[in-house]
ZAMARGU-4260 file (C-alpha; in steps of 0.2 Angstrom, whole numbers, plus 5000, padded with zeros to 4 digits):
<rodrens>
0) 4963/4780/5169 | 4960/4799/5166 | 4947/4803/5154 | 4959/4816/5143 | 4970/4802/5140
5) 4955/4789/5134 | 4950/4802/5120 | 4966/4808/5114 | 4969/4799/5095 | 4983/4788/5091
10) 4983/4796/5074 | 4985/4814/5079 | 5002/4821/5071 | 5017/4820/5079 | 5022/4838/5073
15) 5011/4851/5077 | 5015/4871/5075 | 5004/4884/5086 | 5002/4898/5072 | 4989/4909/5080
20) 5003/4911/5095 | 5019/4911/5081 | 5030/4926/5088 | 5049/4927/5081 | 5063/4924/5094
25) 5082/4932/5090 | 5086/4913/5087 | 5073/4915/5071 | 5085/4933/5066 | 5100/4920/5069
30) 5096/4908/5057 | 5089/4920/5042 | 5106/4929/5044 | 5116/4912/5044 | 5104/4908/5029
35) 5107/4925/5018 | 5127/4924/5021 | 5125/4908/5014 | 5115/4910/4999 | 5121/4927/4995
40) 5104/4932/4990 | 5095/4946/4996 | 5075/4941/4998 | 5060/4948/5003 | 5049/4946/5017
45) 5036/4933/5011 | 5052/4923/5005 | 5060/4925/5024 | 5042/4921/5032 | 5044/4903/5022
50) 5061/4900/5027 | 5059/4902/5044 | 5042/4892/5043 | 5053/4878/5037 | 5064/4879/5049
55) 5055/4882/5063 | 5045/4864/5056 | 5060/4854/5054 | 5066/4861/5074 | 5049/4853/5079
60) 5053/4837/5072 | 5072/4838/5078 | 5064/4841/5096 | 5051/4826/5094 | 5065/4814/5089
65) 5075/4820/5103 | 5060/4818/5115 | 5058/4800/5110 | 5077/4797/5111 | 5076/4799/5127
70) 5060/4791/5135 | 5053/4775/5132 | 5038/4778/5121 | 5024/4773/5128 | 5013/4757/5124
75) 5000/4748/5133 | 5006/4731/5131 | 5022/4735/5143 | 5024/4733/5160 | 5034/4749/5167
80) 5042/4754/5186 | 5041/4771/5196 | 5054/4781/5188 | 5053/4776/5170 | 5052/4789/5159
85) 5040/4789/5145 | 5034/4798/5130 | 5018/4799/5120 | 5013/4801/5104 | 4995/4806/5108
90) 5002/4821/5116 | 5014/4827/5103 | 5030/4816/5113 | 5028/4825/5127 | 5037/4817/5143
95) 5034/4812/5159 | 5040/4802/5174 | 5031/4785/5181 | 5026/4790/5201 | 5013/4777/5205
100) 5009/4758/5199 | 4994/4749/5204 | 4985/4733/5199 | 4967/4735/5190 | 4952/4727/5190
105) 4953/4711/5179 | 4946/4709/5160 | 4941/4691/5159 | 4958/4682/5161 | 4967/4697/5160
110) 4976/4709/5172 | 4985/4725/5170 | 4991/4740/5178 | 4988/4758/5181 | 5003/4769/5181
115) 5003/4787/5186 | 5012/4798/5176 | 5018/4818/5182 | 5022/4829/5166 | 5035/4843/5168
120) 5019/4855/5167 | 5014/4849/5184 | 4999/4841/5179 | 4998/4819/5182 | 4987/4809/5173
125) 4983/4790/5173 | 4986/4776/5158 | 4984/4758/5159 | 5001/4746/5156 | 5002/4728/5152
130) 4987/4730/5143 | 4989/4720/5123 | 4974/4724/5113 | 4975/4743/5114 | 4977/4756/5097
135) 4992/4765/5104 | 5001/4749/5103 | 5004/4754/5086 | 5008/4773/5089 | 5013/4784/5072
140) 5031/4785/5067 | 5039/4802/5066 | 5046/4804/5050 | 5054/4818/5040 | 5043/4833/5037
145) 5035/4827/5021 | 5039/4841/5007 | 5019/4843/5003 | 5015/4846/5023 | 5029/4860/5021
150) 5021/4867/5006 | 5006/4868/5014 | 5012/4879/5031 | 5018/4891/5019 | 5004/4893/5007
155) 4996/4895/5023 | 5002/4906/5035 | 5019/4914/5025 | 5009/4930/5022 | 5003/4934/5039
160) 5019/4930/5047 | 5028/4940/5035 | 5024/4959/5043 | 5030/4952/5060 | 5044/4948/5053
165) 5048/4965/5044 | 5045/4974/5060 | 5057/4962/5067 | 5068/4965/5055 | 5067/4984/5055
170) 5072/4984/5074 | 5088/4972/5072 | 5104/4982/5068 | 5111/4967/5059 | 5100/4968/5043
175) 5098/4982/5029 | 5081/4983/5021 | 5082/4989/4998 | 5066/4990/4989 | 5057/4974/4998
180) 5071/4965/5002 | 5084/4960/5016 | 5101/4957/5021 | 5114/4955/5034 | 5124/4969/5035
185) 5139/4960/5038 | 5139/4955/5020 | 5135/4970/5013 | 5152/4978/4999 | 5159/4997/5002
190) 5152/5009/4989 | 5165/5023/4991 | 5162/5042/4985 | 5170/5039/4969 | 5160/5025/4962
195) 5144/5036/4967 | 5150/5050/4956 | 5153/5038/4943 | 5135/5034/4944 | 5128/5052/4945
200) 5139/5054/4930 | 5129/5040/4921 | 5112/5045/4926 | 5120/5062/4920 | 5121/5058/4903
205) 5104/5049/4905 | 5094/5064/4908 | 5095/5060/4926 | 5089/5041/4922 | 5079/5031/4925
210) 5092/5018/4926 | 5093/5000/4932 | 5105/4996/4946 | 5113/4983/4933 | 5115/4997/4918
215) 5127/5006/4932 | 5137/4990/4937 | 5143/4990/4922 | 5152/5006/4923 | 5153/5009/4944
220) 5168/4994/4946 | 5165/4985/4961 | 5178/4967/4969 | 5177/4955/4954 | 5172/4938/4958
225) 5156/4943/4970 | 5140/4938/4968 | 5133/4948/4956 | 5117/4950/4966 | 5125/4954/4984
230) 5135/4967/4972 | 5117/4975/4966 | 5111/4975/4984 | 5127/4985/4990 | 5125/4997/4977
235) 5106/4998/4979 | 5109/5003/4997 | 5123/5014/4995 | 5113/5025/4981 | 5098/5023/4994
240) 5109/5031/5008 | 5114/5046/4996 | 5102/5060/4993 | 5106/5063/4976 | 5099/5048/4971
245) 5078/5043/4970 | 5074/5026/4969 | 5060/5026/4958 | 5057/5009/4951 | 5038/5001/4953
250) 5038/4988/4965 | 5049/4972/4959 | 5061/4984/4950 | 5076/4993/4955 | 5078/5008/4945
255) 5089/5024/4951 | 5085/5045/4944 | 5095/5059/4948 | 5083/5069/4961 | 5089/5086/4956
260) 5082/5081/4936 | 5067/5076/4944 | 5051/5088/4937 | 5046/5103/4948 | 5032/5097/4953
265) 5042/5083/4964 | 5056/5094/4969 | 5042/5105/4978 | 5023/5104/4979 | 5014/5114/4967
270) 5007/5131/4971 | 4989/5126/4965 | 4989/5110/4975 | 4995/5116/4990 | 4980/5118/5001
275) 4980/5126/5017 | 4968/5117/5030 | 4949/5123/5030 | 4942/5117/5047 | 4924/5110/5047
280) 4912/5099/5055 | 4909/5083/5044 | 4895/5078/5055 | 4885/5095/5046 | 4887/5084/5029
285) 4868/5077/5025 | 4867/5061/5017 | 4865/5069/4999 | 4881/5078/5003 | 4891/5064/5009
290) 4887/5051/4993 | 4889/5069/4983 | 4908/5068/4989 | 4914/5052/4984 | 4908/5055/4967
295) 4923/5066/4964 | 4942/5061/4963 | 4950/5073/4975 | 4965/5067/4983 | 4961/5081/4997
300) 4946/5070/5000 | 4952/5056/5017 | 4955/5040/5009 | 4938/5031/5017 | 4927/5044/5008
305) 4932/5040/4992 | 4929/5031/4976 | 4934/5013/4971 | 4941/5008/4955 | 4931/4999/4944
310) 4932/4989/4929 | 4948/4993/4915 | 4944/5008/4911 | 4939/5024/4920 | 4938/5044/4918
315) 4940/5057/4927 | 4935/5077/4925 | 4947/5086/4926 | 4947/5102/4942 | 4957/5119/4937
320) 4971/5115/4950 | 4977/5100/4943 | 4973/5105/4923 | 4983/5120/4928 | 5000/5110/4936
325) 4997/5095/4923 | 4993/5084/4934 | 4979/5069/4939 | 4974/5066/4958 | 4980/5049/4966
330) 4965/5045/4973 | 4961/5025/4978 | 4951/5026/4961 | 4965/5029/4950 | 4977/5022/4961
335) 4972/5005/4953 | 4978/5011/4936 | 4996/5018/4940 | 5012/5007/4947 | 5014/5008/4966
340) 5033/5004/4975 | 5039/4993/4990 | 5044/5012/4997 | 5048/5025/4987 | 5037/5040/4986
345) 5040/5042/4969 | 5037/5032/4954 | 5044/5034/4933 | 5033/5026/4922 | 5026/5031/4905
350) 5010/5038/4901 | 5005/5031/4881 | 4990/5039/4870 | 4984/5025/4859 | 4974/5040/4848
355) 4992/5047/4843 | 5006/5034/4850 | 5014/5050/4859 | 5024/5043/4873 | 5031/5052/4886
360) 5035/5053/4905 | 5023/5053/4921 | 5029/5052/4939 | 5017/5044/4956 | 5020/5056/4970
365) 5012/5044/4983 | 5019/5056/4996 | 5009/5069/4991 | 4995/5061/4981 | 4995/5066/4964
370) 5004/5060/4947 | 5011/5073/4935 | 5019/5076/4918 | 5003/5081/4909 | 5003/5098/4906
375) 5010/5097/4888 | 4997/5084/4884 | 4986/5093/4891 | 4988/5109/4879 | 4991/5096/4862
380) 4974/5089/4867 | 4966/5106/4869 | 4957/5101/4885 | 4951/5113/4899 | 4947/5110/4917
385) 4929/5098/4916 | 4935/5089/4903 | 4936/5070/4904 | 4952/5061/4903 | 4951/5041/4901
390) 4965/5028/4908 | 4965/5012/4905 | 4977/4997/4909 | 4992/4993/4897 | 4999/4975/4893
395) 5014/4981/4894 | 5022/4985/4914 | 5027/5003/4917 | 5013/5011/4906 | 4997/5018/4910
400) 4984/5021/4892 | 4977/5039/4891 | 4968/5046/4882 | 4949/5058/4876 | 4933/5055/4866
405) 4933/5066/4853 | 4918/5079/4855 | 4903/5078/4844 | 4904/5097/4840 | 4917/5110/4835
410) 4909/5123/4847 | 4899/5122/4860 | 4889/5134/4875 | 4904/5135/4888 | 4903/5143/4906
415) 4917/5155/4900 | 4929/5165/4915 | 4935/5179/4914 | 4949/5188/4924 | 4950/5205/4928
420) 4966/5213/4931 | 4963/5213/4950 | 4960/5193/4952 | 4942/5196/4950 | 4931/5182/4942
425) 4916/5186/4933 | 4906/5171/4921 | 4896/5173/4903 | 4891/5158/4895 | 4900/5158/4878
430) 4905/5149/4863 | 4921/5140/4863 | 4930/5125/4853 | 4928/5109/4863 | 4941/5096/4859
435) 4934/5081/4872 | 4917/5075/4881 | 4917/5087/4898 | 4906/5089/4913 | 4895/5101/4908
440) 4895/5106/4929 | 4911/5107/4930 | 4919/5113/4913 | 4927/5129/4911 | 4934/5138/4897
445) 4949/5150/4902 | 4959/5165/4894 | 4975/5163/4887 | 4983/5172/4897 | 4984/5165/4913
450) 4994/5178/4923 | 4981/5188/4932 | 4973/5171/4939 | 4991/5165/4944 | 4994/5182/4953
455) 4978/5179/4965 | 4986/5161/4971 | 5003/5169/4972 | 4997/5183/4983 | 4992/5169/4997
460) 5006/5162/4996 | 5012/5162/5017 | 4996/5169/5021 | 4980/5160/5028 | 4967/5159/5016
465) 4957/5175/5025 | 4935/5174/5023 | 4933/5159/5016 | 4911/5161/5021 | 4917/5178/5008
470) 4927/5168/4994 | 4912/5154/4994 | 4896/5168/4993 | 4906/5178/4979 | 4908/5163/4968
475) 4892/5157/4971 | 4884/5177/4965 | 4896/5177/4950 | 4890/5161/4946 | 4871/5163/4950
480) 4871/5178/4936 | 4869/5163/4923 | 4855/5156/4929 | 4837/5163/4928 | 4833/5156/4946
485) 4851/5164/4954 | 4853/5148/4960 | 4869/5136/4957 | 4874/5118/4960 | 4886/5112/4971
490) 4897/5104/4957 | 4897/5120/4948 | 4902/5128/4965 | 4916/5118/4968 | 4923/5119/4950
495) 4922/5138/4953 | 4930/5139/4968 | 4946/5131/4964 | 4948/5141/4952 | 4955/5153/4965
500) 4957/5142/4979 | 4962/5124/4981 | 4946/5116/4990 | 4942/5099/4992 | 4923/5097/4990
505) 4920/5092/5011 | 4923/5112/5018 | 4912/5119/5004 | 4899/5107/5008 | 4900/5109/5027
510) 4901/5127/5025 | 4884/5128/5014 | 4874/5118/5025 | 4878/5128/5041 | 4880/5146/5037
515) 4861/5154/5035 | 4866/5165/5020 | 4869/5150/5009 | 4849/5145/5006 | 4848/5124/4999
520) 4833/5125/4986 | 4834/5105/4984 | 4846/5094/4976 | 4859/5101/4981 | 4856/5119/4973
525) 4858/5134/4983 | 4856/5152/4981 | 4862/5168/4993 | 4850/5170/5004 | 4836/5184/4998
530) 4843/5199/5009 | 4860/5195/5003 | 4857/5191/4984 | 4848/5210/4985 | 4862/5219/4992
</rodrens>
């Protein structure tokens, strides 16, 4: 006898699933289709994944029953001819066909056989027959899949299976995909232009929403007697398909705004958040400069670089561009703090302060990286660019906690700006009322009037950003006047710099350690170098 067959257990299971290789077949799209149109329930992907992992187990077991309805199953103690066909239990059911018998040595009084058996795979191997004191004479039943066994397969593998299955799903033209979940086209209800206008209408009168697919059933009259989900689905993908309408519900909740009615910020990007690409060479970044970069929350700043949240509660000084729009960066660090979507780029949700129970709107632009609807908070807080805004996590979902620390002092010392009538910055160190704790690097007090800064970042506007080596060393000069050595950090530097330029911190940094007019002192300080800082 072979000596695969001799180690094989009688006790392996009868149903076994190769996961690592698990690839989904059209017969896989067949059945979820047959199994939506019967449910009438859209589902997501994980919920598929476990369908079709069910499925697929219960096909095992219907294709190991039919193995063994038609082949003998194998057992030692028989006695079989060349031609019977047999199945095995150590080998899953497989089956194979008797080509050889011959007699075997003898065991004391007994005698038995040796059959040969070819598989359909090519291979032959060798068993013993006729032989009664043997284990697979008593080989394990195939029963039905036991619920816990099933449970189990999709605990373990629903998850992993589920983004091939999206992908599959994605490239089938029978199913259409709404905010995480699927369904067969086939099923899917006619929304016609005039039951769309009826919900612009609605969001309308709403302020342009949000509002939740079932606040517009109510109104938009779709067939009675449908399934009141498969009737939410088809509007949900009909609203989807219409660019007047934003999906901008968190992920897990359908909720529908009137793009036009969306804020500025989202209808366009933003004049001071616009950036125009500085090329430079990362690989010129010392190690002090790298672990210098992820200490800010830049959204500019490539996702690997920066910061990850921590804890409940975190802050976050705040750079003139985004002060300026009323906005916050949607870095990976605050990203934790704010609710995400299955796919829309844009998400409603309310900002609360606990200090004054103000509520009002904020919006996740995810396409673009920042979240805005501050700049009137902003203002009633009295805050400047450097001052540190807190989040927190809410109990309750679709709110984000904001809030500052009162400052110790009424006045305080305050790297000041001032603007001349030609875009011109020059700094004095002055006394200014300080509502909230600031970084004292990056803090900035501003004139009220705003206008003559605005007018420098509106007179780039379509045109590249020119010297920036220029930009960089005039800042730094203007800077260095308030400080007995001339020389400036590099916090302080990029604070200053985006004053008039929107500049993620990796091009200043770069920029400093290559070009020989920028002199590093240590830590990162630097100073013009001597010929220059004369002229």
């Amino acid at each position: 006898m072979s000596s695969q067959s001799s180690t094989l257990s009688a006790q392996q299971p009868a149903l076994e699933m190769d996961w690592e290789q698990f690839s989904i077949r059209s017969a896989d799209l067949e059945f979820l289709s047959a199994y939506l149109l019967e449910e009438e329930t859209p589902l997501g992907p994980e919920a598929l994944a476990a369908q079709l992992i069910r499925h697929r187990m219960q096909q095992q077991q219907e294709h190991v029953a039919a193995q063994q309805a038609a082949a003998k199953p194998y057992l030692p103690k028989q006695r079989y001819q060349v031609g019977d066909q047999l199945s095995f239990s150590a080998l899953g059911w497989q089956a194979g066909r008797v080509s050889a018998v011959r007699p075997a040595r003898t065991l004391g009084e007994a005698v038995f056989d040796v059959i040969t058996v070819e598989f359909a795979d090519g291979a032959s191997r060798e068993y013993a027959a006729g032989l009664e004191e043997h284990v697979l004479n008593h080989p394990p039943e195939v029963e039905e899949t036991p619920e816990d066994v099933l449970a189990a397969a999709v605990s373990d593998h629903a998850a992993r299976i589920a983004p091939q299955l999206v992908e599959a799903l994605r490239l089938s033209p029978d199913f259409v995909y709404i905010a995480g979940r699927w369904f067969p086209k086939a099923l899917i209800l006619d929304v016609d232009s005039g039951q769309l206008n009826v919900a612009e209408a609605l969001m309308d009168m709403a302020s342009g929403g949000p509002l939740l697919t079932a606040q517009l059933l109510g109104e938009v009259e779709l067939p009675s007697g449908v399934n009141p989900r498969l009737a939410e689905f088809s509007l949900d993908l009909a609203l989807q398909e219409d660019p007047r309408f934003d999906e901008v519900g968190p992920s897990g909740e359908v909720a529908w705004f009137l793009r036009r009615l969306e804020p500025e910020p989202l209808q366009r990007t933003p004049l001071h958040l616009s950036y125009e690409t500085l090329e430079h060479d990362r690989a010129a970044l010392t190690e002090d400069m790298l672990a210098f970069e992820t200490q800010f929350d830049d959204e500019l700043t490539p996702a690997e670089f920066q910061p990850q949240a921590e804890g409940d509660h975190i802050q976050v000084a705040l750079l003139y561009p985004h002060w300026r729009v009323g906005s916050l960066p949607l870095t990976r660090r605050l990203a934790a703090f704010f609710p995400s979507a299955y796919e829309s780029p844009r998400v409603r949700f309310d900002f609360v302060d606990p200090s004054s129970e103000a509520r009002f709107e904020g919006w996740v632009d995810r396409e673009h990286g920042y979240i805005v609807g501050l700049r009137q908070w902003y203002l009633d807080r009295g805050l400047m660019p450097g001052a540190f805004v807190q989040l927190s996590h809410s109990q309750q979902p679709g709110e984000v906690l904001i809030s500052v620390d009162a400052h110790r002092s009424s006045k305080e010392w305050v790297r000041t700006a001032l603007v001349g009538a030609d875009g011109g910055v020059v700094y004095a160190m002055l006394k200014q009322t300080v509502a909230a704790s600031f970084n004292e690097r990056m803090m900035m007090h501003l004139p009220a009037d705003l206008s003559p800064l605005d007018a420098v970042w509106e007179r780039r506007i379509g045109k590249p950003v020119g010297n920036f080596t220029q930009i960089v060393g005039t800042t730094l000069r203007e800077l260095a006047k308030l400080n007995p050595q001339n020389h400036v950090h590099a916090e302080e530097l990029y604070s200053a710099l985006n004053l008039v330029l929107r500049c993620p911190p990796a091009p200043l940094l770069a920029l400093l350690a290559t070009r020989p007019q920028f002199e590093h002192v240590g830590h990162l300080h630097f100073r013009l170098a001597e010929q220059i800082a004369d002229a």
